[in-house]
One Martini backbone bead per residue (centre of mass of N, CA, C, O) as a GRO file, in nm:
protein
  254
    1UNK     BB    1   9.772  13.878  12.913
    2UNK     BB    2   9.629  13.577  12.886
    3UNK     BB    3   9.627  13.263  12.851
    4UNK     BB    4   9.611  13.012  12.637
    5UNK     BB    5   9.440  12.739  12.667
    6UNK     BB    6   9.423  12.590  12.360
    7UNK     BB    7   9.697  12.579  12.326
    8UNK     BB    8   9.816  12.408  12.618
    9UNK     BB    9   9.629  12.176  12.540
   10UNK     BB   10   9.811  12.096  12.264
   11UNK     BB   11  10.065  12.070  12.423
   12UNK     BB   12   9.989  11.834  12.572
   13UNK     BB   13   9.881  11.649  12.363
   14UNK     BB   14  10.158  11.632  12.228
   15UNK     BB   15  10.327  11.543  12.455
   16UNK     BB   16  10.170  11.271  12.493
   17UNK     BB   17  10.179  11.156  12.246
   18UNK     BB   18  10.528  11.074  12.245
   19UNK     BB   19  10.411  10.783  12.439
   20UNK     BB   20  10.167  10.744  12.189
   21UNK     BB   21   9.890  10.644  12.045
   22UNK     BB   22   9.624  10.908  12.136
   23UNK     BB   23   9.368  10.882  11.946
   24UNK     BB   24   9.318  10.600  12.106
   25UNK     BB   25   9.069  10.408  12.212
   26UNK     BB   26   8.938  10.188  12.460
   27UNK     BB   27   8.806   9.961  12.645
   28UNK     BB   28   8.766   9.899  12.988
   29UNK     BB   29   8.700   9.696  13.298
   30UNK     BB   30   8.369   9.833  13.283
   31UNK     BB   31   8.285  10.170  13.324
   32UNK     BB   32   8.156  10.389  13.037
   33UNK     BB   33   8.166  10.714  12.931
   34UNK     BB   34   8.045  10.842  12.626
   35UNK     BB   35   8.072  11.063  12.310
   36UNK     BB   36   7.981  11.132  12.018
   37UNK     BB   37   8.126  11.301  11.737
   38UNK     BB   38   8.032  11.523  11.510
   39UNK     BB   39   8.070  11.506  11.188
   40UNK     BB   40   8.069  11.727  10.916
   41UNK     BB   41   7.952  11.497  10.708
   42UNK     BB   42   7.747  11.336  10.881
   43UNK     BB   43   7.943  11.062  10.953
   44UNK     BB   44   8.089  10.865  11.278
   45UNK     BB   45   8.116  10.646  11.054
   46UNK     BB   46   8.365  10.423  10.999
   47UNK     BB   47   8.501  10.169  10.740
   48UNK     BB   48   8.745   9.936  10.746
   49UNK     BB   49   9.012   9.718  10.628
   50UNK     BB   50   9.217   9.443  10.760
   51UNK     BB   51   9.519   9.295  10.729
   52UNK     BB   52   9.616   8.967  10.960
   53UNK     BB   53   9.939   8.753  10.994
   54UNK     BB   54  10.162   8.859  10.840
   55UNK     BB   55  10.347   8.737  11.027
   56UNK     BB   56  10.453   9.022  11.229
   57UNK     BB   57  10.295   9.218  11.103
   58UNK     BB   58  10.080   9.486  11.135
   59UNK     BB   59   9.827   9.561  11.037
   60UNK     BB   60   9.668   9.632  10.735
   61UNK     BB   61   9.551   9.787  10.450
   62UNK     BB   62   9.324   9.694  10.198
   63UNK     BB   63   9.401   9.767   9.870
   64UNK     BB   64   9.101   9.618   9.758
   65UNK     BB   65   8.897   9.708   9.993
   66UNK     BB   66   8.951  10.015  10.003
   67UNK     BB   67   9.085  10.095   9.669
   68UNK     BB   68   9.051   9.874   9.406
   69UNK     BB   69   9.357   9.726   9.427
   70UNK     BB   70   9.592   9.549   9.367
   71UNK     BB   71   9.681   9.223   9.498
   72UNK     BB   72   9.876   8.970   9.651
   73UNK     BB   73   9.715   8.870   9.871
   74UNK     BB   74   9.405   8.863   9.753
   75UNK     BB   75   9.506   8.651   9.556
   76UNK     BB   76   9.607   8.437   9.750
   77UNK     BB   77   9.319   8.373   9.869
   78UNK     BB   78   9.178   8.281   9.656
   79UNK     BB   79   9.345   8.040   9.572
   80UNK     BB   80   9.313   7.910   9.849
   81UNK     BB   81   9.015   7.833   9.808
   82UNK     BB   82   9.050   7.691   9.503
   83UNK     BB   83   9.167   7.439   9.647
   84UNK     BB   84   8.977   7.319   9.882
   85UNK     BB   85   9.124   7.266  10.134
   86UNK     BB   86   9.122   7.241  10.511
   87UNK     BB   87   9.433   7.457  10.470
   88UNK     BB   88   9.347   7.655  10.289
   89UNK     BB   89   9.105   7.781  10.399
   90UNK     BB   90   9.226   7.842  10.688
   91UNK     BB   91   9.402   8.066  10.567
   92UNK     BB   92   9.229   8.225  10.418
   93UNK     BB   93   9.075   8.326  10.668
   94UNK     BB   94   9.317   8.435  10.840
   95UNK     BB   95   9.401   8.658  10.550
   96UNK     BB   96   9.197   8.801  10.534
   97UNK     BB   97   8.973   9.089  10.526
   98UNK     BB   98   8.868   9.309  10.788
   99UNK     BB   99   8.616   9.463  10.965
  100UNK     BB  100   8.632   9.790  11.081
  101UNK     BB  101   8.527  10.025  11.298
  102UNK     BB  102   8.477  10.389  11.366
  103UNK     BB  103   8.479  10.675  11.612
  104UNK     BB  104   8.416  10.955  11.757
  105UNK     BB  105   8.554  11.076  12.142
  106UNK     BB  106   8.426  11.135  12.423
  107UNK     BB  107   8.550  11.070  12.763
  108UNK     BB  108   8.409  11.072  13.061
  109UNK     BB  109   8.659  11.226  13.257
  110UNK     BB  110   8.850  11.303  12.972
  111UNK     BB  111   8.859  11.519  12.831
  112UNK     BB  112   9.159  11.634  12.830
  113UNK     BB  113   9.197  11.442  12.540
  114UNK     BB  114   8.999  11.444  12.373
  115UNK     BB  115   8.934  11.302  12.094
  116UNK     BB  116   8.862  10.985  12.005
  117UNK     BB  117   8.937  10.665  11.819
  118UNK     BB  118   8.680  10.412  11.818
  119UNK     BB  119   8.707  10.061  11.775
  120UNK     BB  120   8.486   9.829  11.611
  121UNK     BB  121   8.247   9.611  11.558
  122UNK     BB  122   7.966   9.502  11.416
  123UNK     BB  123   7.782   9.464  11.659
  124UNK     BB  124   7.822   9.768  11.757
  125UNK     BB  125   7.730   9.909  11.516
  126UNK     BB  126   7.426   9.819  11.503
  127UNK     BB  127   7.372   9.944  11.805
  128UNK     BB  128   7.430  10.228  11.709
  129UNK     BB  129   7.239  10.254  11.417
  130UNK     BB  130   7.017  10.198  11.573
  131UNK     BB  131   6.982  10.457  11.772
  132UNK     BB  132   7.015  10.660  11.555
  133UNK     BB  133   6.701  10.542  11.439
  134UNK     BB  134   6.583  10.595  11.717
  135UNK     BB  135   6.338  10.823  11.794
  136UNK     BB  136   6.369  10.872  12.081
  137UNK     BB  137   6.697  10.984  11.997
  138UNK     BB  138   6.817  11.051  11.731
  139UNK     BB  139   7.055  11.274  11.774
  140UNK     BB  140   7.339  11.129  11.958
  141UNK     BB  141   7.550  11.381  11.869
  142UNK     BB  142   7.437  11.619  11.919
  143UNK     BB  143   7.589  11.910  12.090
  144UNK     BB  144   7.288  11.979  12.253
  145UNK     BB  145   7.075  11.725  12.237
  146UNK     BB  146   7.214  11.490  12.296
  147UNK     BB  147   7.377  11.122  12.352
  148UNK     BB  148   7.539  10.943  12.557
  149UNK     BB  149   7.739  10.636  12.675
  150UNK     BB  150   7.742  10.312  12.835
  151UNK     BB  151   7.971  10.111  12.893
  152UNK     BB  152   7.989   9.756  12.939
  153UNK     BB  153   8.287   9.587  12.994
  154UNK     BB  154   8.335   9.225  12.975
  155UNK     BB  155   8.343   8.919  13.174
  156UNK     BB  156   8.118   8.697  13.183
  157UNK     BB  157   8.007   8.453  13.343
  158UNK     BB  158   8.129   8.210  13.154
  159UNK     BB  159   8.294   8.340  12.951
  160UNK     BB  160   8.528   8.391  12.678
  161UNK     BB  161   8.441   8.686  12.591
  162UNK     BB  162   8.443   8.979  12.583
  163UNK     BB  163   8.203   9.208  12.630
  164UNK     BB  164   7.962   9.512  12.497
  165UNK     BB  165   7.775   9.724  12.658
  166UNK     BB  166   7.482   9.934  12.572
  167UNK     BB  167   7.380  10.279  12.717
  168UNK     BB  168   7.154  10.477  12.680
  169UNK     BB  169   7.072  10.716  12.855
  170UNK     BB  170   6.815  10.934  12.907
  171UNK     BB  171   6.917  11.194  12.863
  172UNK     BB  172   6.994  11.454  12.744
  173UNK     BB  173   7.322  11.642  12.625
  174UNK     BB  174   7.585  11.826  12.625
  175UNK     BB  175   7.896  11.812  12.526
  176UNK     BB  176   7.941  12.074  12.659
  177UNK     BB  177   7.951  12.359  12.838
  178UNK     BB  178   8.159  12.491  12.710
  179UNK     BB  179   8.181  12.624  12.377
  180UNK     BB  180   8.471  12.633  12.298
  181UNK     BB  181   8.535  12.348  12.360
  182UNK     BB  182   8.324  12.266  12.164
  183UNK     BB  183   8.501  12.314  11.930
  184UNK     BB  184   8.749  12.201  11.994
  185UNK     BB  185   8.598  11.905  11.923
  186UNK     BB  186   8.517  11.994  11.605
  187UNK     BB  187   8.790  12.088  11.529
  188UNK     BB  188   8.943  11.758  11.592
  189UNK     BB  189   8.849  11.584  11.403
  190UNK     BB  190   8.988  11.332  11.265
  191UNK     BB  191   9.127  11.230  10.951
  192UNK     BB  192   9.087  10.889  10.868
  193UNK     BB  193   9.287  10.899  10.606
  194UNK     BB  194   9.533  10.975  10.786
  195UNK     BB  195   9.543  10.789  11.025
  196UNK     BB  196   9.618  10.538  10.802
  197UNK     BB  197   9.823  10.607  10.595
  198UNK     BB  198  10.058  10.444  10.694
  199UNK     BB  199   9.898  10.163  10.666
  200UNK     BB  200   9.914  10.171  10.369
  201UNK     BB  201  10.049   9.976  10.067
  202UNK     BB  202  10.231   9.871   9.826
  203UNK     BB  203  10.233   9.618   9.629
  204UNK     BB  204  10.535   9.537   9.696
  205UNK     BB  205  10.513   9.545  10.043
  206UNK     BB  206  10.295   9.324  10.045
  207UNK     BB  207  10.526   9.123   9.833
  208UNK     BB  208  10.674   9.092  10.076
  209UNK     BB  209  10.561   9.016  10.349
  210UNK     BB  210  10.436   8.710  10.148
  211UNK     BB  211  10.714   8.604  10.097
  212UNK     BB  212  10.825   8.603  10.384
  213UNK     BB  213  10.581   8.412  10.510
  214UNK     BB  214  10.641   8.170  10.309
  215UNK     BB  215  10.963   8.130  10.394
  216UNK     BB  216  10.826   8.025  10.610
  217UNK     BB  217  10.570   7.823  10.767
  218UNK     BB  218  10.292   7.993  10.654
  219UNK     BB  219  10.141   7.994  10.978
  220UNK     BB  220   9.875   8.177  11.106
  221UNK     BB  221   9.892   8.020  11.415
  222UNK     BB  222  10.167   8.107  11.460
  223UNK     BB  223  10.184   8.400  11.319
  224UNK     BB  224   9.970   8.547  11.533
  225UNK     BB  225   9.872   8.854  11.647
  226UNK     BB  226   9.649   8.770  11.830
  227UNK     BB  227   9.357   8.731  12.064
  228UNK     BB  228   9.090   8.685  12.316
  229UNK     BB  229   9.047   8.987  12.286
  230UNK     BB  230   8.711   9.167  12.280
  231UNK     BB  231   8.495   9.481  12.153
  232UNK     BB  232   8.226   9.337  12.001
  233UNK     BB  233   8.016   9.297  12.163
  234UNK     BB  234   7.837   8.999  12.141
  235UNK     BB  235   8.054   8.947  11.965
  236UNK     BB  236   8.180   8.675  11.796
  237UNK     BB  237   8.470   8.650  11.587
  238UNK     BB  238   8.617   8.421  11.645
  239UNK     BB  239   8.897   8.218  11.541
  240UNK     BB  240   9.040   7.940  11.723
  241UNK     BB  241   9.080   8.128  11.993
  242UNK     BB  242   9.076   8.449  11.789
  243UNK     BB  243   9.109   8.795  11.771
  244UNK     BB  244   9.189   9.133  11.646
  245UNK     BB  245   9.282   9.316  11.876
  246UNK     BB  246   9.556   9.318  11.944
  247UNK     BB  247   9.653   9.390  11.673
  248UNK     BB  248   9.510   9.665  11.640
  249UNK     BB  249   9.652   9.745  11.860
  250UNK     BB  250   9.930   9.744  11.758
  251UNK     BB  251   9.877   9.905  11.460
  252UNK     BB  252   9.831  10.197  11.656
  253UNK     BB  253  10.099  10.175  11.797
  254UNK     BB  254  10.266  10.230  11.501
   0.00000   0.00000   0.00000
């Protein structure tokens, strides 16, 4: 009886898991290619809102922007923008919920890393939907005649912020030579709200983070876990020298 290959690959990728969270994946700076794996309901892009700087606390799923339930945090933004002065609005910018875009990849050299999922910004979404959308390419997820994407990420000279340009190939290419591989890889495509389930918290737990928050000096801008790099295409979204990606990488490693 030969070695089971596909069980091999589980078992390694279970012990990687076990050093961090390995189902997300980031872009280095330089180049890379990569491939988006298509999803069994059609739609490769999904999209959550995230709650970050509240004191040291990781990102979080946003109550009311995700599943439109009560938040004392969501609350608390709003009374904020009410009151209009120019330290309260500051503060409501800071603490809103943010929208992250995910899609489901395979990274070209890396297969053997198995799925993994690839968190970016508005200005990179619309540039993968318009791909999507361009009859030139088509269905760019398809296993047998999509199309790859080259990623060039870096910080352009004089640029404040890395950007993320994208290229798609110009033929098309099969996901993966050997078909049995590609079956494991279309049926690895993570459920991303069990991916975020922790990330989930219940109005108790957010009004805890907030208590916590304001019993502190209550200032975003000290306690923010932001930093200055960002991977959302030629997106600056950043406010104040600041954007949401360290926040979001503590967030996947938590």
């Amino acid at each position: 009886m030969t070695i089971d290959m596909k069980k091999m690959r589980e078992r390694k990728n279970a012990l990687e898991s076990k050093g961090g969270n390995n189902r997300f994946w980031r872009p280095q700076d330089g180049e890379q290619t990569i491939r988006i794996v298509p999803t069994e309901d059609g739609d490769p892009f999904k999209d959550y809102w995230f709650h970050y700087n509240v004191g040291d606390n990781p990102g979080f799923l946003s109550p009311k922007r995700n599943f439109g339930e009560d938040c004392p945090l969501d609350s608390f933004v709003r009374q904020l923008w009410q009151e209009g002065t120019e330290d309260s609005k500051r503060m409501a910018k800071k603490l809103s919920a943010r929208q992250r875009f995910f899609a489901p990849v395979i990274v070209r050299g890396e297969e053997d890393k198995g799925v993994r999922v690839w968190g970016f910004g508005k200005t990179v979404y619309e540039t993968l939907l318009n791909l999507v959308l361009n009859p030139e390419y088509g269905d760019i997820t398809d296993a047998e005649a999509g199309t790859d994407l080259v990623l060039g990420y870096g910080k352009p000279a004089g640029a404040t912020f890395p950007v993320t340009q994208i290229t798609p190939r110009r033929r098309s290419s099969t996901l993966c030579k050997e078909p049995e591989r590609c079956r494991e890889f279309l049926e690895s495509v993570p459920d991303f709200d069990e991916l975020f389930a922790a990330s989930r918290k219940s109005f108790a737990e957010v009004q805890g983070m907030l208590d916590e928050f304001l019993l502190g000096d209550g200032d975003p801008e000290e306690n923010s876990t932001e930093t200055t790099k960002y991977d959302g295409g030629t997106e600056k979204e950043a406010t104040s020298g600041t954007s949401v990606d360290k926040a979001f990488a503590d967030l996947l490693g938590s």
